[in-house]
C-alpha positions as CSV (number, residue, x, y, z in Angstrom):
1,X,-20.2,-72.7,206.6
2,X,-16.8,-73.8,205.8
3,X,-13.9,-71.5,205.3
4,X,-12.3,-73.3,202.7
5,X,-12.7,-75.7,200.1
6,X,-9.6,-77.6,200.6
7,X,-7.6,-78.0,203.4
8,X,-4.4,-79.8,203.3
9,X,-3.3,-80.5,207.3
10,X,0.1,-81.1,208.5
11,X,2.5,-81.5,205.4
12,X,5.7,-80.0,205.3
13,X,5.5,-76.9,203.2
14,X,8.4,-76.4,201.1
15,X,8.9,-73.4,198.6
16,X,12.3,-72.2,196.6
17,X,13.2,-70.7,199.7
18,X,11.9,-71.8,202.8
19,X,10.6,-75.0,204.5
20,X,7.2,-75.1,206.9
21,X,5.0,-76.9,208.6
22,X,1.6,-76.0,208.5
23,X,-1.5,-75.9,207.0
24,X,-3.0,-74.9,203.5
25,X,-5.9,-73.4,202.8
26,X,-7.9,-73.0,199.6
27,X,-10.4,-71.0,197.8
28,X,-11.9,-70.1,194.9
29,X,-8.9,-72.2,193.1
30,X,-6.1,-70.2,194.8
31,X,-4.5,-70.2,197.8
32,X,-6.0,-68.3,201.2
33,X,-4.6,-69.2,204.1
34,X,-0.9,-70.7,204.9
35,X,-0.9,-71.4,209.2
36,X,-1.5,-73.7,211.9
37,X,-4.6,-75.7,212.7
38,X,-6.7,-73.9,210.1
39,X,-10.4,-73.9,210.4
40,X,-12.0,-76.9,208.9
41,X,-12.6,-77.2,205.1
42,X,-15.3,-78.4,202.6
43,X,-12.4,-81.2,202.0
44,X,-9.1,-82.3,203.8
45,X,-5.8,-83.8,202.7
46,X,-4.0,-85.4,205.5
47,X,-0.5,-84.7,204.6
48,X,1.5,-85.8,207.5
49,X,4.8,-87.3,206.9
50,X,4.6,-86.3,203.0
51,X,5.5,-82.6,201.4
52,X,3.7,-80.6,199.8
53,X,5.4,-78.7,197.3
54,X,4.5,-76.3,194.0
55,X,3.3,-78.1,191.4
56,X,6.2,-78.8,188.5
57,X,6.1,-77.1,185.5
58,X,7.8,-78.3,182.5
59,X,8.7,-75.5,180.0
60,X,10.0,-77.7,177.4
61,X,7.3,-80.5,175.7
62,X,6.3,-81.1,172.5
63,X,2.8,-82.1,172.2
64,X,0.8,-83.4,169.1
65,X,3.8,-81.5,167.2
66,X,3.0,-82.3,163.2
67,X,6.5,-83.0,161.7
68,X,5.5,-82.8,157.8
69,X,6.4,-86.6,157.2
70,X,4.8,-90.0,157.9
71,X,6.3,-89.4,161.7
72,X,3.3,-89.4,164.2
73,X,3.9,-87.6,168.0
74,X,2.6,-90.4,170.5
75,X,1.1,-88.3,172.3
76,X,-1.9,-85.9,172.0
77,X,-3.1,-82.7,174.1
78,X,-4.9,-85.2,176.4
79,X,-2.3,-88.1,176.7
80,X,0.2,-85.7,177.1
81,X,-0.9,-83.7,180.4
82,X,-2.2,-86.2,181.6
83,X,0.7,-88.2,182.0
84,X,2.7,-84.8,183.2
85,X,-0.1,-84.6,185.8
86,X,0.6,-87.9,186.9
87,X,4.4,-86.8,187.2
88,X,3.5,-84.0,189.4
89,X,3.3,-81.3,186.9
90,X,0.6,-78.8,187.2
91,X,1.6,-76.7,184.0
92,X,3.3,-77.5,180.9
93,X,4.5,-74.9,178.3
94,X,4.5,-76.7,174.5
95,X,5.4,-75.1,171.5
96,X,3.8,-74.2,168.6
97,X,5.8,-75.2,165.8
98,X,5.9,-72.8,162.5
99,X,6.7,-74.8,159.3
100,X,8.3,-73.3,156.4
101,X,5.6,-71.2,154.7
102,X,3.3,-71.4,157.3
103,X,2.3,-68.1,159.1
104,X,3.4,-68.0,162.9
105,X,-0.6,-66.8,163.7
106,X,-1.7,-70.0,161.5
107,X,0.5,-72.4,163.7
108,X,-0.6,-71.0,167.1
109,X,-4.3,-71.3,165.7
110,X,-3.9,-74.9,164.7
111,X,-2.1,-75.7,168.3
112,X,-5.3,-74.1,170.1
113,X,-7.6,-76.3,168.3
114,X,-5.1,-79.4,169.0
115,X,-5.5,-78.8,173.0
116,X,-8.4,-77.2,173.6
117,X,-10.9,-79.2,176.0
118,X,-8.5,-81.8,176.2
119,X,-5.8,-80.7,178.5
120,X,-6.3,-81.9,182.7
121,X,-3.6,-79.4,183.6
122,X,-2.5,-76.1,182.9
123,X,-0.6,-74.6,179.8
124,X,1.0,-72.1,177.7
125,X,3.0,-71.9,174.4
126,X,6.2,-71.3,173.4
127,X,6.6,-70.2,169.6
128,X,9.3,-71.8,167.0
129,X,10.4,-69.6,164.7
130,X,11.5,-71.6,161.5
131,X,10.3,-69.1,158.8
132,X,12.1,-65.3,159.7
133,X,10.2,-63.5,156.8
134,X,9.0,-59.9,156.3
135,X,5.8,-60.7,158.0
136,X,6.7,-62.9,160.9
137,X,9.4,-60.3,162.1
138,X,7.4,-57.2,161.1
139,X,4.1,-58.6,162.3
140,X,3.2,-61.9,163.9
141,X,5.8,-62.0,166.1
142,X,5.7,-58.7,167.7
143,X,1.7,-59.4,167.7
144,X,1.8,-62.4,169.5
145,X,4.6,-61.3,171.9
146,X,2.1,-58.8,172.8
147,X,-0.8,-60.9,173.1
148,X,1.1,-63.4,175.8
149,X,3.1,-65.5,173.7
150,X,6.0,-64.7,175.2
151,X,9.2,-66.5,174.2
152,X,9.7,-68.4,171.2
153,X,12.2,-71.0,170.1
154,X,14.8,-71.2,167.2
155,X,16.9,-73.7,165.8
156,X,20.6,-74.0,164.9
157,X,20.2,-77.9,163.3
158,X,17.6,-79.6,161.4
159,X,16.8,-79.3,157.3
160,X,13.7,-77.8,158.1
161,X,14.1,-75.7,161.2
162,X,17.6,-74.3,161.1
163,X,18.3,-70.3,161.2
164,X,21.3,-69.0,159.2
165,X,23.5,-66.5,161.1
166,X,22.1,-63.8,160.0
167,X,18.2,-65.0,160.8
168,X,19.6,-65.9,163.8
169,X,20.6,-62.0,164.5
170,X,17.2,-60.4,163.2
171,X,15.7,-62.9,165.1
172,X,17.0,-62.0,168.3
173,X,17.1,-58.4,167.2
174,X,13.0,-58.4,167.0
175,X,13.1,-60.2,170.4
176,X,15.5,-57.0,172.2
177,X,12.7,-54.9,171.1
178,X,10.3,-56.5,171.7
179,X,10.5,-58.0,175.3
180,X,10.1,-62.0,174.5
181,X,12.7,-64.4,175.9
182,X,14.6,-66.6,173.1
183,X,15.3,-70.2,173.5
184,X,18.0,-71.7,171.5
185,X,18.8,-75.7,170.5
186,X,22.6,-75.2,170.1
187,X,24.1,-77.7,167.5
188,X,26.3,-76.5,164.5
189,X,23.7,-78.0,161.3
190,X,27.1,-78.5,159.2
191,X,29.2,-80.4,161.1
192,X,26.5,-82.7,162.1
193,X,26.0,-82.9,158.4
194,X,29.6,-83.7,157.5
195,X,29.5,-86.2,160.7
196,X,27.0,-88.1,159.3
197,X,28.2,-88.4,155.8
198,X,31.2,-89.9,156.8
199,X,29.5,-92.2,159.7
200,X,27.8,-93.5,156.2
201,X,30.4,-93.5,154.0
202,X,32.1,-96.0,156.7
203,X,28.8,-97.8,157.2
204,X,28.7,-97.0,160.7
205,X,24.6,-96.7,160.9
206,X,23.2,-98.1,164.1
207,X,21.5,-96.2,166.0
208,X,24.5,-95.7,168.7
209,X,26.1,-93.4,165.4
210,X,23.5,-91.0,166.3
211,X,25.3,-89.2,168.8
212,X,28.8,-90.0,167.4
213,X,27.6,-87.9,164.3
214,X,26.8,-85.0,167.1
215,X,29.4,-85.3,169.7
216,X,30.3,-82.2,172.2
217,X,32.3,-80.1,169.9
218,X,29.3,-78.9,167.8
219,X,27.0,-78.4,171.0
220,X,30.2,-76.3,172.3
221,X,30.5,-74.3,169.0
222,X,27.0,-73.5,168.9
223,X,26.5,-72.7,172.0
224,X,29.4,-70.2,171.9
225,X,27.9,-68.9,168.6
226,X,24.7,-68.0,170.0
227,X,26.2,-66.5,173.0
228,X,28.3,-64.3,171.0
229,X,25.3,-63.3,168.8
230,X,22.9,-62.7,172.1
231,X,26.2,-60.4,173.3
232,X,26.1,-58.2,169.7
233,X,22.6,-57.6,169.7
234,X,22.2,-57.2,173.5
235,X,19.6,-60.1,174.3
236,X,19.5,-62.5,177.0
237,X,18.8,-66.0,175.6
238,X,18.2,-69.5,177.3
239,X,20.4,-72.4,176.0
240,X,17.9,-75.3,176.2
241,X,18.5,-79.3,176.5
242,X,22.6,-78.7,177.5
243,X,24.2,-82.3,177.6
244,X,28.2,-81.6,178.0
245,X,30.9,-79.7,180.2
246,X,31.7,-78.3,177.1
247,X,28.5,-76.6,176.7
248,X,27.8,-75.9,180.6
249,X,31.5,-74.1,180.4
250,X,30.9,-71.8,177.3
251,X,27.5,-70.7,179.7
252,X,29.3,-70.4,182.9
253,X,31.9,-68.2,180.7
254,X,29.4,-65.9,179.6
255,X,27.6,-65.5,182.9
256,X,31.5,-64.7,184.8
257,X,31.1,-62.2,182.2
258,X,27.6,-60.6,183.0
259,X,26.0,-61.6,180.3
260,X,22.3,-62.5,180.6
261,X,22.8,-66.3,179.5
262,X,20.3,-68.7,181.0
263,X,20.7,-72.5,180.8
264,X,18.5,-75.7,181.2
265,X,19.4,-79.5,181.5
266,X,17.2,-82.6,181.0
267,X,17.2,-86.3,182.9
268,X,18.2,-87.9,180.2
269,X,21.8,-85.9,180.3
270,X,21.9,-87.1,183.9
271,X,20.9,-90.2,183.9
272,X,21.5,-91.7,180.3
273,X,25.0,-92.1,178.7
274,X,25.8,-93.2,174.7
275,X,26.2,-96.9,175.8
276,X,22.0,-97.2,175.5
277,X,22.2,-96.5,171.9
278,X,23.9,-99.4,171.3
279,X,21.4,-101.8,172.0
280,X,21.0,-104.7,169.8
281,X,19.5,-104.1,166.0
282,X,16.9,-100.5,166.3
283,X,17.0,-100.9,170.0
284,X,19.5,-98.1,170.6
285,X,16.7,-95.9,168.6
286,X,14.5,-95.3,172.1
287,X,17.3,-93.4,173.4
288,X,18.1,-91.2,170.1
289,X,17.4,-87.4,171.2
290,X,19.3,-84.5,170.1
291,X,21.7,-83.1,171.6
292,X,22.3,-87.3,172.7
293,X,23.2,-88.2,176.2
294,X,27.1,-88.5,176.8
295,X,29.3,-90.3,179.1
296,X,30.1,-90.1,183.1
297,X,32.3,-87.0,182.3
298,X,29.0,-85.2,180.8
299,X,26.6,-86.2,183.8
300,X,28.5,-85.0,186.5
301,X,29.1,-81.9,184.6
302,X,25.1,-81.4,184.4
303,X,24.8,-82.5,188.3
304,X,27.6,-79.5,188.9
305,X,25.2,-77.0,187.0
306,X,22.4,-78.0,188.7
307,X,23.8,-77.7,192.2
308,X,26.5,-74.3,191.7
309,X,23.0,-72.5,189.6
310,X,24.4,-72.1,186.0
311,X,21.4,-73.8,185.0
312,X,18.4,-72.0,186.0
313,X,15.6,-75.0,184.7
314,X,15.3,-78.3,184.6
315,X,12.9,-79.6,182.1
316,X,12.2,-83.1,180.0
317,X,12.5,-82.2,176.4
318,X,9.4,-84.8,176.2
319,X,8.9,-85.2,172.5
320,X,7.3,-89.3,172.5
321,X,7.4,-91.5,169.3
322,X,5.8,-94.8,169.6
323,X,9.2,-97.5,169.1
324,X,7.2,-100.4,167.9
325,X,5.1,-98.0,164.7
326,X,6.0,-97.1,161.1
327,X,5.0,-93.7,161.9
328,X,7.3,-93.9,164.9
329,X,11.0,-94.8,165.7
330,X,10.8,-97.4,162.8
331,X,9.5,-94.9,160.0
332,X,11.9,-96.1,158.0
333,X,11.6,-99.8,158.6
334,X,13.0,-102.4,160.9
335,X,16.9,-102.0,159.8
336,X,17.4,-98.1,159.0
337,X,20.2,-95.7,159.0
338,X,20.2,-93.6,162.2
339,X,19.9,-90.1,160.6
340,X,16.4,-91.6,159.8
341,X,15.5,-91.8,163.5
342,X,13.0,-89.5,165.0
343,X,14.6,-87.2,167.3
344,X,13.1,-87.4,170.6
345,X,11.9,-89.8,173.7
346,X,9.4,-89.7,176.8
347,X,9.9,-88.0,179.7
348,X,7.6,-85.6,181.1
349,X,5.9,-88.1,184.0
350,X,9.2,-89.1,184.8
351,X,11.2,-85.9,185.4
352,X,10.4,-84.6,188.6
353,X,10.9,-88.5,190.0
354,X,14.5,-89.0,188.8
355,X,15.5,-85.5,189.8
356,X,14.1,-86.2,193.4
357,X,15.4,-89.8,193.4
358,X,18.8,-89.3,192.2
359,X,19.5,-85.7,193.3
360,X,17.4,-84.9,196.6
361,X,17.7,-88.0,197.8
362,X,21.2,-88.4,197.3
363,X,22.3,-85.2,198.7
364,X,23.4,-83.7,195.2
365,X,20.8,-81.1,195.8
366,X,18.5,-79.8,198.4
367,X,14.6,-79.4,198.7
368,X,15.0,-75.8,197.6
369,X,16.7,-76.3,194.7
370,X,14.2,-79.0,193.7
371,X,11.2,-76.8,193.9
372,X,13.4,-73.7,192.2
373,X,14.7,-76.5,189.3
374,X,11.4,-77.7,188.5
375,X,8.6,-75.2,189.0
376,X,9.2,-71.6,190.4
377,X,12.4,-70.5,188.4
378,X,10.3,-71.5,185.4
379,X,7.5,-69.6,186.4
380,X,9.8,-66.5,186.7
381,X,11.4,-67.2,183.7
382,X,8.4,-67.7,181.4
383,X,6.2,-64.9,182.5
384,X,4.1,-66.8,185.3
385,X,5.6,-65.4,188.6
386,X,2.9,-64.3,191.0
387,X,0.5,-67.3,189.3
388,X,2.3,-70.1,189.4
389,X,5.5,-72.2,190.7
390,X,5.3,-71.0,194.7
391,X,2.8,-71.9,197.7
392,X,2.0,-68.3,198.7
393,X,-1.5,-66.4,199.3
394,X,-3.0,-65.4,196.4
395,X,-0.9,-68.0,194.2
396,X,-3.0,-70.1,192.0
397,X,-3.0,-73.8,194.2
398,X,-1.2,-75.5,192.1
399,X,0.4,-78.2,194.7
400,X,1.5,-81.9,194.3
401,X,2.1,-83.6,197.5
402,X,4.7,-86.2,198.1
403,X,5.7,-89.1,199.3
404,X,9.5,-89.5,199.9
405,X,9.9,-92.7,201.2
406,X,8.1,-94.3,198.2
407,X,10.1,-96.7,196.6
408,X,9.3,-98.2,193.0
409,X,10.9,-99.4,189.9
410,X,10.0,-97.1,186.6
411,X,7.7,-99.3,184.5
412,X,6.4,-98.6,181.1
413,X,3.0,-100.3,182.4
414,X,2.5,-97.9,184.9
415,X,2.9,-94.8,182.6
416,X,0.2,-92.7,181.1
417,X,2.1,-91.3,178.0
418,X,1.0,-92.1,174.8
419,X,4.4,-93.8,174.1
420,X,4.8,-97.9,173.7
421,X,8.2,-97.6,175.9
422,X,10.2,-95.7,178.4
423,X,14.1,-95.0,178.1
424,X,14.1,-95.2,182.0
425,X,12.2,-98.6,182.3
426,X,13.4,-100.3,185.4
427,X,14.7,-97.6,187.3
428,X,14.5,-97.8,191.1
429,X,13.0,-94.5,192.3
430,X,12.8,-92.9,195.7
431,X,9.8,-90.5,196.3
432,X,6.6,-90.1,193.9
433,X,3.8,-87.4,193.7
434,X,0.7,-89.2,194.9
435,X,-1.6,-86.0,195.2
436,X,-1.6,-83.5,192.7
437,X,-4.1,-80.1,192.5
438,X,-4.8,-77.4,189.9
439,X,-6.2,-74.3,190.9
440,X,-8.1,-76.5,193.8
441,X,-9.0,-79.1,191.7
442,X,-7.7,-82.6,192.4
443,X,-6.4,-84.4,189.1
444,X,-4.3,-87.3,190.6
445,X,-5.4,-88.7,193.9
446,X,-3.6,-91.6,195.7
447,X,-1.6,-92.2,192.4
448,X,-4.8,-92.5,190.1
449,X,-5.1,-89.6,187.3
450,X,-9.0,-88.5,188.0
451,X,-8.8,-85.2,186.1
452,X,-11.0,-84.2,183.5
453,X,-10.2,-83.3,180.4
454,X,-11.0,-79.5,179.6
455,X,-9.7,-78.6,183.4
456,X,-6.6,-76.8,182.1
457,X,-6.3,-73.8,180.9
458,X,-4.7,-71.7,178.6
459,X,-2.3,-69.3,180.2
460,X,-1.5,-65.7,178.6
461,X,2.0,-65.0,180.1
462,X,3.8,-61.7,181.1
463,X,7.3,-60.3,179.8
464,X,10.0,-62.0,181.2
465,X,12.2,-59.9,183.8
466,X,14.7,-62.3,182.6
467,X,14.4,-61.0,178.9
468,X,15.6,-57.5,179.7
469,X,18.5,-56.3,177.7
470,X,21.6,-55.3,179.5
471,X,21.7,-52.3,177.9
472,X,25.2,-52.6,176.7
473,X,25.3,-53.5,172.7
474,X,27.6,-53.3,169.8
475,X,25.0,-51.7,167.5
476,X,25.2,-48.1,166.5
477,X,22.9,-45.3,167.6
């Protein structure tokens, strides 16, 4: 009888804090055994030469996300993890998005029927809270918080998602109580508002106006805004999607100060600058993404996050509109005014490549702070610890295995999103996942996605230790 039912021989084990070679053994979907020559298994992986790290997990994605218009997502429950499998990822956390006038329990019920049976990999939700009424603060929320749903997602831009300041602080005030992590998209609503007016009133439309109508000031502002509101209520919060040194320095403030202030970055604020929204007639609109990628200044910024910790995640924002669709990029038609531009690219098969290619392999990070970026910090973060983002005994076996010497261009023909284009086409990457497992199931072998739909699961997540309160607030009593 065999011990196991996977083996994976002579890889080089790497984890957020160590690196080791040896063997892996699983069972029952989790992992049993970590050690030399391990007894023989129903299956074996030769890994030598290749590592074998925790699976990614992408905490940010939007996934068959309705928007209330024409505008179509490109990319479905299915579509969508499989492509993140084929990126490495093992587990991605969507959200499910209230509209106005929608109950939050009625928008996590229509997201389970959007993914269920259809996902190959792992996955969770976030909430959005668009609609802070009597009964989402006084009920749904602190009902869902307890039943696993345990951060949530608000808004500081957007006609139909934006908080005021002062649903902003009862937000967070229901998210003290009750334990839940808040994730906050930090741009001032106003001043892109005013931005854009005038951008029109000059006829400045293009696409590349996009993120002149959003430039750093207003991520800066907004960021500093919520950080100051987090500080008055006594709440940690996670600035997501951070594009600028203006915005990494308002987090790095707050956390000199002690203040429980978490932040994540994005490839496309590492590897994208403004310059590819200027691309001729609506071809600057596959790069439009809020907040929009910057300049030189703004990457290196991001890179100095990522490597001195003020970001603790690293995640793709993937939100996918098809370019070449009336219910995609060009909802408006061929020639449209940017403001009318679906917010949002592809990315989730492609982050953990770029960040290996461009920061692993060129020395901006290490191997540790790889795994920590991309999979176990999230895991901590999100409730998952224990389950998910390491390579331990008892851990689920999540594990994509690597080749780092793998060399090959980005192509749009060789992705599995649901998209008709990649922002990265053509990029020349070092090091791809060509093994990926899920609770001891294989789902991408030698490159090829062979997964079935229905083999991920939903994942009920714990409190985060990071959402604990301080303990120091301005309120009274």
């Amino acid at each position: 009888m065999d011990s196991f039912d996977l083996v994976i021989r002579g890889g080089t084990v790497v984890t957020a804090s160590e690196t080791s070679r040896c063997d892996v053994g699983i069972r029952d979907g989790r992992i049993a055994a970590l050690a030399d020559r391990l007894p023989t298994g129903s299956r074996e992986i030769d890994a030598g030469g290749r590592l074998v790290l925790p699976g990614g997990i992408d905490s940010h994605v939007h996934i068959d996300q309705p928007s209330g218009d024409e505008t179509v997502m490109a990319d479905d429950f299915l579509s969508g993890t499989r492509s993140a499998a084929a990126g490495g990822n093992t587990t991605v956390i969507p959200f499910a998005l209230q509209h106005k006038g929608q109950s939050l329990r009625a928008a996590v019920s229509d997201y389970h029927a959007r993914a269920e049976g259809k996902c190959l990999i792992d996955y969770g939700f976030h909430l959005i809270v668009s609609d802070p009424n009597e009964q989402t603060l006084g009920q749904d929320l602190p009902a869902l918080v307890n039943d696993g749903y345990t951060s949530f997602k608000v808004f500081m831009t957007y006609d139909d998602l934006k908080l005021n300041d002062r649903e902003m602080l009862e937000v967070f005030d229901v998210a003290r109580r009750e334990g839940a992590l808040v994730m906050v998209h930090a741009e001032n609503y106003d001043a892109i508002r005013y931005m854009t007016e005038r951008l029109e009133r000059a006829g400045h439309t293009e696409p590349y106006f996009h993120g002149t109508s959003r430039p750093a000031p207003v991520e800066r502002e907004a960021t500093h805004r919520a950080i100051t509101f987090a500080e008055l209520v006594d709440v940690p919060i996670m600035i997501v999607h951070v594009s600028s040194g203006d915005a990494v320095e308002q987090i790095r403030w707050a956390q000199s100060r002690g203040l429980k202030i978490y932040g994540e970055t994005c490839p496309q604020y590492l590897v994208l600058t403004a310059e590819d929204l200027r691309g001729l007639n609506m071809e600057g609109a596959k790069y439009v993404c809020s907040p929009p990628p910057r300049d030189p200044e703004s990457q290196d910024a991001c890179w100095q996050g990522l490597a001195n910790g003020t970001f603790t995640t690293y995640s793709s924002d993937h939100c996918p509109f098809r370019y070449d669709s009336p219910a995609g990029k060009k909802r408006k038609g061929e020639r449209t005014a940017f403001r009318w531009v679906p917010n949002g690219i592809p990315g989730v098969e492609t982050r953990l490549p770029i960040l290996f290619s461009e920061g692993v392999v060129k020395g901006k990070i290490d191997l540790q702070q790889f795994v920590a970026l991309t999979s176990t910090n999230h895991a901590r973060m999100y409730g998952l610890a224990g389950r998910k983002g390491t390579i331990s005994v008892g851990a689920d076996a999540d594990i994509a295995i690597w080749d780092p010497e793998l060399r090959r261009p980005i192509r749009q023909e060789n992705l599995h999103h649901g998209a008709d284009y990649t922002p990265y086409e053509g990029m020349e990457i070092t090091g791809w996942p060509t093994t990926v497992i899920v609770r001891g199931g294989i789902v991408v072998e030698d490159g090829a996605v062979v997964g079935q739909p229905g083999h991920g699961t939903f994942l009920k997540r714990d409190l985060s230790p990071f959402a604990k309160p301080r303990g120091k607030t301005w309120l009274p009593g």
